[in-house]
C-alpha positions as CSV (number, residue, x, y, z in Angstrom):
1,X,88.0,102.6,-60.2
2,X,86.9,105.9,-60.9
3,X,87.4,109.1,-58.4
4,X,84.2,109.7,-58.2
5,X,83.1,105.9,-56.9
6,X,86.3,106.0,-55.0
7,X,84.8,109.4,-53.3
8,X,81.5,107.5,-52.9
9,X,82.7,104.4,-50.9
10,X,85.5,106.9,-48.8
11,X,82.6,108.5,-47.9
12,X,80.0,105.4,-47.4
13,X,83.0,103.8,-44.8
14,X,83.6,107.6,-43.1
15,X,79.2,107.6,-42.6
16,X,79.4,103.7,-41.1
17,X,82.3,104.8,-38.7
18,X,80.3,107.3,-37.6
19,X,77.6,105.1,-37.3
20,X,79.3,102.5,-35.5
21,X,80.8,105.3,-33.1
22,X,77.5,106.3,-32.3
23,X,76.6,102.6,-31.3
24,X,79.3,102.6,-28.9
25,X,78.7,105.4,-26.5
26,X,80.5,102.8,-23.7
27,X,83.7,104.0,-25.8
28,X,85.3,106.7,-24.6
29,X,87.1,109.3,-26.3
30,X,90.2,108.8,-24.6
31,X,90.2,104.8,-24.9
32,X,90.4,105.9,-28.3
33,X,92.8,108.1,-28.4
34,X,94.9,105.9,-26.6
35,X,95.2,102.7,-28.6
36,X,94.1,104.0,-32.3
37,X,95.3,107.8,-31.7
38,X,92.6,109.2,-32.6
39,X,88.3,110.4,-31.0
40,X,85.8,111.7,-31.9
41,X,86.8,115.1,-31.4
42,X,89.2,114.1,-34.0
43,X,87.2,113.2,-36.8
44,X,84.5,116.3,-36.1
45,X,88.1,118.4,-36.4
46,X,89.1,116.6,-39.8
47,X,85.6,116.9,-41.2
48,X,86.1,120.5,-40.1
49,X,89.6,121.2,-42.0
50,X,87.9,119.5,-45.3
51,X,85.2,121.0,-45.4
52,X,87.2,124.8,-45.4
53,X,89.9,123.3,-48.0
54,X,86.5,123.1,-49.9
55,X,85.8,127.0,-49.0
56,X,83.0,125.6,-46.6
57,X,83.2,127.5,-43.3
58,X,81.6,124.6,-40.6
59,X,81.8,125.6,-36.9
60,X,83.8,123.5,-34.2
61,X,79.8,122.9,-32.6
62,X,78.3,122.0,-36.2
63,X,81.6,119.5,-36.9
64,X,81.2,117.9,-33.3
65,X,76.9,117.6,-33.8
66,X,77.4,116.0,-37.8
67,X,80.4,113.0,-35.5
68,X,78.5,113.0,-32.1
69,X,74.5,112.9,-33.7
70,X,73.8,115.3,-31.4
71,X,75.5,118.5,-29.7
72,X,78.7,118.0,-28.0
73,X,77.7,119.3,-24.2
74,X,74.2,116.8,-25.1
75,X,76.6,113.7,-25.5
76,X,79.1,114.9,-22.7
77,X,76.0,114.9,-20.4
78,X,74.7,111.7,-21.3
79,X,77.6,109.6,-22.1
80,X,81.3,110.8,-21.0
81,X,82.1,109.4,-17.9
């Protein structure tokens, strides 16, 4: 396999975890963290990091809105319990 189709499907599966996250708002960010060791908070935060290793500058808020589908205090609102 190529890098670039290996890129493409690392990215496909990263875009339908976020999609399947976003299906399961009943899925807390610390039930997460507690048995995979890991949130949503997480992920916006790794998307973050890669993006400056790239020498894209993202914002905590822009990270959080491109994992959550929405902004963070939106979500919080609606779905953190």
């Amino acid at each position: 396999m190529d890098e670039n189709l290996k890129k493409e499907i690392q990215s496909a599966t990263l875009e339908r975890l976020i999609s399947h996250l976003d299906e399961r708002k009943d899925v807390q960010n610390i039930d997460l963290m507690n048995l995979a060791g890991f949130c949503r908070n997480c992920l916006s935060r790794w998307y973050r990091e890669e993006a400056e290793k790239k020498g894209i500058e993202i914002t905590d808020p822009d990270a959080r809105k491109h994992i959550y589908g929405m902004p963070y205090s939106e979500w919080k609102e609606k779905y953190q319990k």
